[in-house]
GUZA-867790 format. One record per residue: x, y, z of N, C-alpha, C, CB in turn. Coordinates in steps of 0.02 Angstrom, whole numbers, plus 32768, in hexadecimal, padded with zeros to 4 digits. Glycine has a CB too. Layout:
XYZXYZXYZXYZ/...
This chain:
787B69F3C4F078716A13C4AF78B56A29C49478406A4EC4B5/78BF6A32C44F78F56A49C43478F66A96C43D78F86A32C3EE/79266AC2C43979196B0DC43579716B19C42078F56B39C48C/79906B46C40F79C46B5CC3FD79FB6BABC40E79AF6B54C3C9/7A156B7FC4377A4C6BB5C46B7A856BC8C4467A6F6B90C4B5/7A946C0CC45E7AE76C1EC43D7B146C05C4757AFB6C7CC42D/7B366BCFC47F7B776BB7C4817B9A6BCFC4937B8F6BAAC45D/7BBA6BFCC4647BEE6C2DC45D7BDC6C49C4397C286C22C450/7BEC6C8AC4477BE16CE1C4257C0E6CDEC3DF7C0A6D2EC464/7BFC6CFFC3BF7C2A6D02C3737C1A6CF6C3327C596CDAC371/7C1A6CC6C30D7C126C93C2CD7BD36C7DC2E27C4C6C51C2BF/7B8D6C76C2A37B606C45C2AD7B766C06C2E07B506C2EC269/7BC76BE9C2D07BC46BA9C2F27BBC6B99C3317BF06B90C2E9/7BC06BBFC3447BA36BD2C38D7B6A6BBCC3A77B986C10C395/7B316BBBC3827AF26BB1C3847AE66B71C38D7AD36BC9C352/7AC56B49C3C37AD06B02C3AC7A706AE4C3DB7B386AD7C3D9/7A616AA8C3C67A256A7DC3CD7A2E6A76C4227A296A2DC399/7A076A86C43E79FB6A70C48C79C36A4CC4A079F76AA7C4B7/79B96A2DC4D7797E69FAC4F6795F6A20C53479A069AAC512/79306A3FC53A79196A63C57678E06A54C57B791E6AA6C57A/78C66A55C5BC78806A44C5EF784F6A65C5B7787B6A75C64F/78036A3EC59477DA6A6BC5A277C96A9EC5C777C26A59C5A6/77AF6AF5C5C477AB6B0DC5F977776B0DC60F77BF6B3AC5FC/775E6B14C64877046B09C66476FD6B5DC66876F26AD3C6CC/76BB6B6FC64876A56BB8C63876A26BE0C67C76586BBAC612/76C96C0AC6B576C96C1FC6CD765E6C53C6DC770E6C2DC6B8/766B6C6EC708762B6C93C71676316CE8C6E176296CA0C77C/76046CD1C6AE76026D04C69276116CF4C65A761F6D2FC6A8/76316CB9C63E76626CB0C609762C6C67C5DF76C46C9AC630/76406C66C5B2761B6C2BC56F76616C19C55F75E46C50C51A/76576BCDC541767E6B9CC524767C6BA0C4DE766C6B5FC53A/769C6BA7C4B0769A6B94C46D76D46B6DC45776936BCCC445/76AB6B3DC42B76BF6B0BC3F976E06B51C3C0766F6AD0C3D8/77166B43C3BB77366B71C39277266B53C34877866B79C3A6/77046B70C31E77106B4FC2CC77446B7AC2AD76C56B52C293/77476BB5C2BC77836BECC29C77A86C31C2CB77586C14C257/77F96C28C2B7782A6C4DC2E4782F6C7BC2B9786E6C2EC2FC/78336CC6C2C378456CE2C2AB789D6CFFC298781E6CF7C2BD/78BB6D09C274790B6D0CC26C79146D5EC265792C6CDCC21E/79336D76C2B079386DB9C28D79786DE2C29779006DE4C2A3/79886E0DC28479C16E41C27579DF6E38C2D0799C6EA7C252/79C46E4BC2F479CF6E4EC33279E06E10C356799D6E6AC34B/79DC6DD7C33A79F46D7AC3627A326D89C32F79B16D11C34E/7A446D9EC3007A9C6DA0C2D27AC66DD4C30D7A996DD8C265/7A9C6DFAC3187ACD6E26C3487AE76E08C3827AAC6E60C363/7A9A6DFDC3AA7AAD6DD5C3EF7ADC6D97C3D47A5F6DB3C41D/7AF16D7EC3AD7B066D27C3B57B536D40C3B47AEB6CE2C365/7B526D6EC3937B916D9CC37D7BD56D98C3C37B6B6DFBC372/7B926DB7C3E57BB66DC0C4247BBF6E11C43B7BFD6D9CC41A/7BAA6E41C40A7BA76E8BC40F7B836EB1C41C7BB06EA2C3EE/7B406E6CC44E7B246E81C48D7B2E6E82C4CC7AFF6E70C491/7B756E54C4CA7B796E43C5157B706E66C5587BAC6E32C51B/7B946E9EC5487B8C6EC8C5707B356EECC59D7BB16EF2C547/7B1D6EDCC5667ABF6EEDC55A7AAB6EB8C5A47A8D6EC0C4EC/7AD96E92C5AB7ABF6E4AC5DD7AAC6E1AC5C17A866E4EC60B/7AAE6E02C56C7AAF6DCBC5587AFB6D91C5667A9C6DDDC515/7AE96D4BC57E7B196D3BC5777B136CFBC5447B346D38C5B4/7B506CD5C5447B4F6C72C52E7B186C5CC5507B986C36C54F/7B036C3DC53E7AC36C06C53F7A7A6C36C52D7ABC6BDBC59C/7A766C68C5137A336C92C5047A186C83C4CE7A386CD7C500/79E46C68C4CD79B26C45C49D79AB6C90C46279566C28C4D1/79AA6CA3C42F799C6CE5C40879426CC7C40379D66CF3C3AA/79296CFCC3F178EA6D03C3CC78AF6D1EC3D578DA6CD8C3C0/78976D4CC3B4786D6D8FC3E6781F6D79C3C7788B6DFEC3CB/78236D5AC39877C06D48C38F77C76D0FC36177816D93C360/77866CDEC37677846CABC36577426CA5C35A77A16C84C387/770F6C74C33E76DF6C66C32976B76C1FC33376EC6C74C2F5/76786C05C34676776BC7C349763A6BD0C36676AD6BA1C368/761F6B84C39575E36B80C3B675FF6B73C40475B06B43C394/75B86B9EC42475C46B9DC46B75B16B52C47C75986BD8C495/75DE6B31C4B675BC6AE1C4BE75B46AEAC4FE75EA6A97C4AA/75BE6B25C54575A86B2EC57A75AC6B66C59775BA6B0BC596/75976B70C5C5759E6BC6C5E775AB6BADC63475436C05C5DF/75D46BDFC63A75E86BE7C69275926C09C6AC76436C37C6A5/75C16C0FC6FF757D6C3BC72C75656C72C712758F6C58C772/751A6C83C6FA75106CBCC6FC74FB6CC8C6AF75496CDFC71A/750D6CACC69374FF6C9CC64974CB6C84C63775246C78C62D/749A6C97C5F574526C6EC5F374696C46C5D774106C85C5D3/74626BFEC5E374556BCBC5AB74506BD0C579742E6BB0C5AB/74166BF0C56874026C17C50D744C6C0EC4E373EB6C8AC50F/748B6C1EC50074C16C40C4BE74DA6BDDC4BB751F6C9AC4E3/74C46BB2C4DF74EE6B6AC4B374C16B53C47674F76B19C4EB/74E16B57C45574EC6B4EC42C74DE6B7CC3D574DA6B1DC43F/74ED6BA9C40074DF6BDEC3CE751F6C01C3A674B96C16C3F4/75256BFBC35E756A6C09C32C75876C55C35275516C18C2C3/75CD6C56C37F75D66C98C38676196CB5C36275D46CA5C3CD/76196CE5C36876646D0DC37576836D3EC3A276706D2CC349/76B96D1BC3BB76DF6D37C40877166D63C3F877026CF8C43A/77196D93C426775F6DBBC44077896D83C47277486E0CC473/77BF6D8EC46677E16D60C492781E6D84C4A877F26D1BC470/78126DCDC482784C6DEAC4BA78966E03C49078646D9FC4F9/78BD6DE3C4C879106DF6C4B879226DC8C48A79486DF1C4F8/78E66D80C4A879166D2EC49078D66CF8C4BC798E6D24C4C7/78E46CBFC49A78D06C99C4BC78996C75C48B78BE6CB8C4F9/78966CA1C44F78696C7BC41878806C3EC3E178536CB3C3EC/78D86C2CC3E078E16BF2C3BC78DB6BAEC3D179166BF5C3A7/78986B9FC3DE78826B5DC414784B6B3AC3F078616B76C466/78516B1AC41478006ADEC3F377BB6AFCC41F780B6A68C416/77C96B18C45477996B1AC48977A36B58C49A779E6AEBC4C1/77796B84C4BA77936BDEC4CB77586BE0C4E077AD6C23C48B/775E6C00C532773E6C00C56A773B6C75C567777A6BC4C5B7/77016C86C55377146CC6C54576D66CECC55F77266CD2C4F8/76DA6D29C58676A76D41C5A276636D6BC58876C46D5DC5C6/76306D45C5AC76006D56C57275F76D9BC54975C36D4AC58C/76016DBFC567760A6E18C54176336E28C50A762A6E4EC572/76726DF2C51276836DF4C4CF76746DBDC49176C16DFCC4D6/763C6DA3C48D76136D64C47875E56D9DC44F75E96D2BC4BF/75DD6D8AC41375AF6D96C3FD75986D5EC3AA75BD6DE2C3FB/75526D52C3AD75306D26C38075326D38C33274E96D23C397/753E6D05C31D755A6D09C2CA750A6D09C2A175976CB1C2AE/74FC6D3DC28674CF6D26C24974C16CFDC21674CC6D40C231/74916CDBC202749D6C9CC1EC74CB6C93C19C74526C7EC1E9/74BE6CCFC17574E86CC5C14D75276CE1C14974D06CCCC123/75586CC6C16E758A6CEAC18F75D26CC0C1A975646D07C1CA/75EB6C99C178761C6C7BC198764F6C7EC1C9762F6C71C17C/766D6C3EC1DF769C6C41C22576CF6C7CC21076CC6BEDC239/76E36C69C1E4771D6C6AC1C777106CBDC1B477286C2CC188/76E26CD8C18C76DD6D25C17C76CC6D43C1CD76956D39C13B/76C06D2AC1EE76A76D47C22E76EF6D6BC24976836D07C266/77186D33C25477636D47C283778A6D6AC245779A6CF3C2A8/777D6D6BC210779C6DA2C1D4778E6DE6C1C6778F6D8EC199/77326DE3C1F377176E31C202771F6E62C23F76D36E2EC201/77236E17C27E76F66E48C2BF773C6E75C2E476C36E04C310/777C6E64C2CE77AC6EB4C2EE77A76EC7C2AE780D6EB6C312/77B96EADC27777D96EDCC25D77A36F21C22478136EACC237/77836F03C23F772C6F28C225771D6F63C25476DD6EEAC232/77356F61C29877196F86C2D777666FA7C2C277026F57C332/779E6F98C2C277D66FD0C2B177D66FF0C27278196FB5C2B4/77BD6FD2C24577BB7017C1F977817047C21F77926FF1C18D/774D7023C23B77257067C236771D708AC26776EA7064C224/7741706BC2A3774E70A6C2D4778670D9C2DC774E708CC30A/77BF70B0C2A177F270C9C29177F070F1C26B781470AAC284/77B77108C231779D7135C21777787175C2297785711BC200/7751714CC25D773C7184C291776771BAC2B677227165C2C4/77A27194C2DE77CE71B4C2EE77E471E7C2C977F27192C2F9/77EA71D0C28778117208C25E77EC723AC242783671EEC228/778C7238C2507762727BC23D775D7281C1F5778472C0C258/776D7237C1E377547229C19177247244C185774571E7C177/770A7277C14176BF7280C12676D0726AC0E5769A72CEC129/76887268C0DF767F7268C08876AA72A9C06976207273C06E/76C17295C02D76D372B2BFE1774872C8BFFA76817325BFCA/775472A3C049778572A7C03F77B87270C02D778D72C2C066/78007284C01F781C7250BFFD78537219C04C7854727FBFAF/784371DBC02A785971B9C063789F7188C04F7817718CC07E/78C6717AC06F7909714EC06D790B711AC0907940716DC080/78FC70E6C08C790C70AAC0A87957708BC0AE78E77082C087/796F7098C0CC79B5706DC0E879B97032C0F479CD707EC11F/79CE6FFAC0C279DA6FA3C0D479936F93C0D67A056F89C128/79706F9BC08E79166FA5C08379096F3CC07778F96FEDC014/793D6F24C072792E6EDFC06E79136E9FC0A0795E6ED0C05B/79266EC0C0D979196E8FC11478DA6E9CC12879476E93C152/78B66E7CC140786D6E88C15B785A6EC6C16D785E6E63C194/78866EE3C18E78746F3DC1AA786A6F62C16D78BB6F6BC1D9/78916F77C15378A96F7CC0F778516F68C0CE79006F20C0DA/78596F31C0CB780C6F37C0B777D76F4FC0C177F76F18C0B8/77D36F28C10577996F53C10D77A76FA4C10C77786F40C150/77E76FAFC11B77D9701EC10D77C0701AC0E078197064C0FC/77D47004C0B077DD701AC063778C700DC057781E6FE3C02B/77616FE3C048771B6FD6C05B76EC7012C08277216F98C089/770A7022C0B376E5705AC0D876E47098C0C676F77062C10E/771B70A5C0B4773070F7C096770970E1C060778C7117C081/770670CBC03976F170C3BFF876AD70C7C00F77097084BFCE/767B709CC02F762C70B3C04A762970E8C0527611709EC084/764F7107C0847656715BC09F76467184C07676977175C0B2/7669716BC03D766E71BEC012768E71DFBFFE766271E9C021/76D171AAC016772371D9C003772571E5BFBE777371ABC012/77457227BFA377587238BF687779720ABF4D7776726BBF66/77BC71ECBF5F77E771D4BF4A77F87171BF9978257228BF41/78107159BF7E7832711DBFBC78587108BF7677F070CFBFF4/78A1711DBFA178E3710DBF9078F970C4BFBA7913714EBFA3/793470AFBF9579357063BFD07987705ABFBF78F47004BFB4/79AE7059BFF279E2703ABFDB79F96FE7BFDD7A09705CBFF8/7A166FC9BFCE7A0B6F7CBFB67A4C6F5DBF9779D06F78BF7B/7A5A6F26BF827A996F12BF737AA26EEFBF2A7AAE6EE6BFA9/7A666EF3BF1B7A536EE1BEBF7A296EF2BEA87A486EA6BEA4/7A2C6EF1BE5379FC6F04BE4779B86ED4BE3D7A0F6F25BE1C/79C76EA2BE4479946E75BE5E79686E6CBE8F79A56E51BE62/79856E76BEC279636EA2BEFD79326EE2BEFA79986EBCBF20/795A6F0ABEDA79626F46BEAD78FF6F3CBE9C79AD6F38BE59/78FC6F10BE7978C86F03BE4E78826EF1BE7978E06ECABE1F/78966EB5BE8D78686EABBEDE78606EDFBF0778896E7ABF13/78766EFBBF1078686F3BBF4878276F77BF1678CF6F71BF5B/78506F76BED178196FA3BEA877D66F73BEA678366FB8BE52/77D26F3DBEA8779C6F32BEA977516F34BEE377AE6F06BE95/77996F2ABF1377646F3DBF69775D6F88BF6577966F28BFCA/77796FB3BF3577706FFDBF487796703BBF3C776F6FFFBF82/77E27033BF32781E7036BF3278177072BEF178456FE9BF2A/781870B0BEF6782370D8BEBE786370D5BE91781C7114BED4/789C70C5BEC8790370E6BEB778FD70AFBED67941713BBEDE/79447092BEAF7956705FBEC979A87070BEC979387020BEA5/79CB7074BF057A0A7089BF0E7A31705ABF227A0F70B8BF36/7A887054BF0F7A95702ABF337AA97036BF807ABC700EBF11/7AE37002BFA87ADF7011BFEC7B19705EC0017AF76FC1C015/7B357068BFC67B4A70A1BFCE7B1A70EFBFC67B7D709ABFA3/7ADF70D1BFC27AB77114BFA17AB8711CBF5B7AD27157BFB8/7AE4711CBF277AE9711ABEE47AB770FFBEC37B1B70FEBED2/7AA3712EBE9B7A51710CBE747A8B70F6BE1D79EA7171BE60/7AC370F0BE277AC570DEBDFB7AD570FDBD917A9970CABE17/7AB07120BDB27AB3714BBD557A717166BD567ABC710FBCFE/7A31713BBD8A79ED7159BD8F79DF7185BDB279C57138BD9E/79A171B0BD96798D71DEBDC7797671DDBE1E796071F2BDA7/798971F3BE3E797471E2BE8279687237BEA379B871ABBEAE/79387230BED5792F7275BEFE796D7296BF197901726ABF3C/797072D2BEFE79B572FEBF2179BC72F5BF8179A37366BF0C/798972EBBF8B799172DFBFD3795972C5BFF079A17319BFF7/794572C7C02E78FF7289C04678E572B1C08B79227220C062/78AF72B8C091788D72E2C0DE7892728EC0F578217319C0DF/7891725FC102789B721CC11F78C571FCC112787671F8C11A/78FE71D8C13B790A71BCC142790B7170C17D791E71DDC12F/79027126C16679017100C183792670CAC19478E270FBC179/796C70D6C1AA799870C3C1C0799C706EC1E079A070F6C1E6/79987026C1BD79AF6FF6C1E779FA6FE2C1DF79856FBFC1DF/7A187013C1DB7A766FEDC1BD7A887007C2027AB7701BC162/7A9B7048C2057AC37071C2297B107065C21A7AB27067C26F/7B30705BC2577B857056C22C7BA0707AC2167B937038C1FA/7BD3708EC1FA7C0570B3C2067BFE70ECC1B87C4E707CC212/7BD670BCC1957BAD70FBC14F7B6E7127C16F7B7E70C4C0FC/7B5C711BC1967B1A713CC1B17B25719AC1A27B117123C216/7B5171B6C1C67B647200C1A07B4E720FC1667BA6720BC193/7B6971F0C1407B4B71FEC0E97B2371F0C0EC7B5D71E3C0AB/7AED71DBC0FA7AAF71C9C0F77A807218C10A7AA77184C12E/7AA1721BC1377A85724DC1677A8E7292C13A7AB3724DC1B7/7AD2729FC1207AD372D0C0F97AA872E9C0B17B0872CBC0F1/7A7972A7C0B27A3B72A3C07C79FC72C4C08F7A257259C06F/79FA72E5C0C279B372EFC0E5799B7322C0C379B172FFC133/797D7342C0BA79577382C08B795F73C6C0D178E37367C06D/796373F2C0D879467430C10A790373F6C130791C748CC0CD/7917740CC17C78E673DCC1AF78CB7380C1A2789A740AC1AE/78FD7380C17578FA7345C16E790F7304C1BA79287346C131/78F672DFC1BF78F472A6C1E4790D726AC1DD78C6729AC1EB/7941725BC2137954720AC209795271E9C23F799771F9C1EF/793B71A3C237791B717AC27979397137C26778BC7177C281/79717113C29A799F70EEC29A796F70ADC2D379ED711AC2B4/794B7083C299793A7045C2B27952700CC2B27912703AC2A3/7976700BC2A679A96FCEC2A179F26FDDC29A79986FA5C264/7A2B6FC1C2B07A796FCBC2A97A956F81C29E7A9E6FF2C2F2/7A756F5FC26C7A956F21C25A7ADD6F12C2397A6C6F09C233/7AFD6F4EC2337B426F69C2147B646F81C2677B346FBBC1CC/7B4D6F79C29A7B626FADC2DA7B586FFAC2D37BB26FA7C2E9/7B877001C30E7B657055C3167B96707FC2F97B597074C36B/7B8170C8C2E17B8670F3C2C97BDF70FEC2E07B4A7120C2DB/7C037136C2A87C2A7140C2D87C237189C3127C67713CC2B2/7C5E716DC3397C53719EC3797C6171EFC3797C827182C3B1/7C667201C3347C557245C32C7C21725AC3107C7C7262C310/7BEA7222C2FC7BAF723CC2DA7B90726DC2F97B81720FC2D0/7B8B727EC3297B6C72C1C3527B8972F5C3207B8A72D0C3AE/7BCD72FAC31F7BD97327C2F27BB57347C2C97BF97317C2D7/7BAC731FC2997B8F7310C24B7B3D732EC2597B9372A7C22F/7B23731AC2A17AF07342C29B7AEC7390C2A67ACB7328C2BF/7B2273A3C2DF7B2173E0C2E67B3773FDC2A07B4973F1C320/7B6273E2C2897B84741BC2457B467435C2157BC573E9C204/7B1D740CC2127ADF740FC1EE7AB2743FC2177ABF73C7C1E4/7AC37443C23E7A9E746CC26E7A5874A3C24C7ADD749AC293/7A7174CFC2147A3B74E8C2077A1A74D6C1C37A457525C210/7A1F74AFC1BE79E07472C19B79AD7460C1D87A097419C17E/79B77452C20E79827454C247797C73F8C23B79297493C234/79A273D3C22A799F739FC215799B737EC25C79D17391C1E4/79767335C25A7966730DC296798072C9C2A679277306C297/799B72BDC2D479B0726EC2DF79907250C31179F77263C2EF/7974720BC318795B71D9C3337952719FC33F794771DBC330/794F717DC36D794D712DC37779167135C38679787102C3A8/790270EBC36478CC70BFC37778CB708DC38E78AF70B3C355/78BF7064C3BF78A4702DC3E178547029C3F678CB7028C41A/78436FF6C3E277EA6FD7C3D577EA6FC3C41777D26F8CC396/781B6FD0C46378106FC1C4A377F36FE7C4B978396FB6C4C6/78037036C49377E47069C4BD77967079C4AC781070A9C4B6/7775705EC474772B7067C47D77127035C4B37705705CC437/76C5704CC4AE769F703DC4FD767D6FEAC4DB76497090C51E/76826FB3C4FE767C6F82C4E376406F6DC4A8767F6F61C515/75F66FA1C4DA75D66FA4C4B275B66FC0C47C75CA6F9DC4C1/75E46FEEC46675DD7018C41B76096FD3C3FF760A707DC40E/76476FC6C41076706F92C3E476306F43C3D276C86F76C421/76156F47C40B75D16EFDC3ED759E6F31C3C675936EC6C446/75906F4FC3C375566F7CC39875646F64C356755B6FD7C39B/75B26F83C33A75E96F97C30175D66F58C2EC76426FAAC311/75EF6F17C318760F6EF2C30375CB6EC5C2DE76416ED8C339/75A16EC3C306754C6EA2C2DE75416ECFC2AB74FA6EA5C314/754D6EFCC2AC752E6F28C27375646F08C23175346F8FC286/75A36EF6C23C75CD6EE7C20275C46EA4C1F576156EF6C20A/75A96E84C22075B56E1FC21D756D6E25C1EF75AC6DDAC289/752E6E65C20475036E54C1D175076E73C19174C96E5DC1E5/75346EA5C192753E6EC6C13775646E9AC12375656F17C122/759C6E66C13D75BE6E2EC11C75936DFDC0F675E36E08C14D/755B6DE9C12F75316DBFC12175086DC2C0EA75146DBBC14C/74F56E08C0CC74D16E20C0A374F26E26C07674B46E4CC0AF/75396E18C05C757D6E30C037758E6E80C026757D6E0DBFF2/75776EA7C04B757B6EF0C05275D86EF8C05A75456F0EC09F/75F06EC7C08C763C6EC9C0A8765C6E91C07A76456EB5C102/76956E96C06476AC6E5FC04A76DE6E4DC08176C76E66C001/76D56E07C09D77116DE8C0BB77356DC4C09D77076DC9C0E9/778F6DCFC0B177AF6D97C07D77E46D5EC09D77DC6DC3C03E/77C96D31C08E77E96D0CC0B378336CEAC09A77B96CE0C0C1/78776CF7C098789B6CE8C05778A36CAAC05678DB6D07C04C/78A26C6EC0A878BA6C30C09B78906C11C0D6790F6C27C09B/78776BEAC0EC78606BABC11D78946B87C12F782F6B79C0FE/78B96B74C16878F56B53C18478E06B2AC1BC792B6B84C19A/78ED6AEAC1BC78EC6AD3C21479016AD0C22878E26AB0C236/78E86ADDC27078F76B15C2BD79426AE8C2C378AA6B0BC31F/795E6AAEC2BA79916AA4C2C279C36AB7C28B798D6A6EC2D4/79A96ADDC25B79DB6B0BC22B79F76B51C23879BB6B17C1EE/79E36B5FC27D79E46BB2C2907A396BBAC27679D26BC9C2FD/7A6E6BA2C27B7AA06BA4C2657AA96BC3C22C7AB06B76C266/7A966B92C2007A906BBBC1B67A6A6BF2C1B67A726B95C17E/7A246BF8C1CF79FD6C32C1B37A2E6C63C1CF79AB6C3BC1CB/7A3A6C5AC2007A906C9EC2187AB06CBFC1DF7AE56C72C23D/7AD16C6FC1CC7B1C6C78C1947AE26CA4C1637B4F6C15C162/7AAE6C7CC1347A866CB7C1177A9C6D04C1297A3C6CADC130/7A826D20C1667A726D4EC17A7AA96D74C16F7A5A6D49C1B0/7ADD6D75C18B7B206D75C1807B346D92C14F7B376D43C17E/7B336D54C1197B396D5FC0CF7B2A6DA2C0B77B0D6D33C0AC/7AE06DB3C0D27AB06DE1C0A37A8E6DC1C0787ACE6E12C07D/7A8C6D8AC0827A576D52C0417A186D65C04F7A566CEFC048/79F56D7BC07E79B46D87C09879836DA4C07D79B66DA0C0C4/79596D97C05979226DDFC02E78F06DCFC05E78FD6DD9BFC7/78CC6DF7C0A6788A6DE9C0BC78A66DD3C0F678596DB9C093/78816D8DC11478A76D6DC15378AC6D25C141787F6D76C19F/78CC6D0CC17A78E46CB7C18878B16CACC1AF79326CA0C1B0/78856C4DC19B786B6C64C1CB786C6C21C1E9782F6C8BC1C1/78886C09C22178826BC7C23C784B6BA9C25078A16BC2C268/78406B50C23E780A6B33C24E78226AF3C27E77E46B21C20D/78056B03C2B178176ACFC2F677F96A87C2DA77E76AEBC34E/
């Protein structure tokens, strides 16, 4: 089968077409026919190479969920799931393939009106806005900030707060075209990536913030919080903060203001499958909008990179094996 390894760490070019064994479904594990890869913030980092240290090395396949039909099951597995439309966790990596051998617990069945393609555009980054929301003790009627509101995480916040009840969902963004799309999924303020609304009105400050940039502006961000205000750092697709941000929280100190990471590793697998059916069927029903910005084949992962890179991205990339 074809699948697609980083090479070398650094530049998309790195990324290149490989020939590997079908895998036979281990005990416990289902086979899927991949119809759709998902492209996300986290395979730009790893290819980068500014995981290495994490224990990624050269030759690591990227890709954390993929979509398709089961065509066999290892030991232990009912029969029942071949041939049934699913969508998989696949982890760190291991989802830019034709074939993905993935264990059944993280398998779960696609509703029928429910594409490949919106599936791997919902199932992280759907389970991180709203657990990433959770984290941060979001209620109704407060005002919320989305940080880098364009990439799949970004959406869907912006979508959720907006169900919730938030007073206000601010978004920062890099046009006003964007700008515009985002107001339409939900988007009250539309700011740019400096925070600047521009000449428009925007909330003096935010009880939420939802952090996927991080990087070396993250401070100012932080200095936006309202009294007990909250910020929850789900993503660092810019890298990490700088190394005095501790500071910046203590100085604030009596604002009572809050800082946090999120990772969707640390919920219990099965609240994350609960979440995740409950969103594949409000998609299904068009309750969720998924956006898909481009369709690429799986031997384009290169480009969808350079994309990524760019910042060309509104939504996700989504590869078809």
């Amino acid at each position: 089968m074809k699948a697609i390894s980083i090479q070398r760490f650094g530049s998309p070019d790195g990324l290149a077409v490989v020939d590997l064994p079908v895998p036979e479904p281990a005990a416990g594990q289902v086979l899927i026919a991949t119809e759709a890869v998902g492209v996300g913030g986290v395979d730009t980092v790893i290819r980068s190479g500014a995981l290495a240290a994490y224990g990624f090395t050269e030759g690591h396949i990227p890709g954390g969920e993929v979509a398709g039909t089961v065509t066999a099951v290892g030991d232990g597995v009912d029969a029942s799931w071949i041939g049934l439309r699913v969508w998989a966790f696949t982890g760190t990596g291991g989802g830019y393939v034709e074939q993905a051998a993935v264990p059944v617990e993280q398998v779960l069945p696609l509703p029928a009106g429910l594409s490949a393609a919106a599936a791997v555009t919902l199932g992280s980054s759907g389970a991180v806005a709203h657990f990433g929301l959770r984290r941060a003790r979001f209620a109704p009627g407060e005002t919320v900030l989305v940080r880098g509101a364009a990439g799949s995480i970004g959406i869907m916040t912006v979508q959720l707060a907006g169900r919730g009840g938030a007073a206000a969902v601010a978004v920062t963004t890099s046009s006003a075209e964007r700008g515009e799309r985002l107001r339409r999924l939900g988007a009250t303020h539309v700011l740019d990536r400096s925070g600047d609304a521009g000449g428009g009105a925007a909330p003096a400050g935010y009880d939420v913030i939802i952090d996927v940039v991080a990087g070396a502006d993250m401070p100012s961000f932080f200095d936006r919080l309202n009294p007990n205000g909250r910020m929850v750092a789900v993503g660092a697709v810019a890298g990490q903060p700088p190394a005095d941000f501790g500071t910046k929280i203590m100085a604030a100190f009596q604002k009572s203001l809050s800082f946090a990471a999120f990772s969707a590793a640390t919920v219990a697998p099965a609240e994350l499958s609960a979440l995740r059916g409950e969103q594949f069927a409000a998609a299904s029903r068009g309750e969720i909008e998924t956006v898909v910005h481009e369709l690429l084949p799986l031997d384009q992962a290169a480009l969808a990179h350079r994309k990524m890179d760019a910042g060309e991205v509104f939504g996700r990339i989504v590869l078809t094996p």
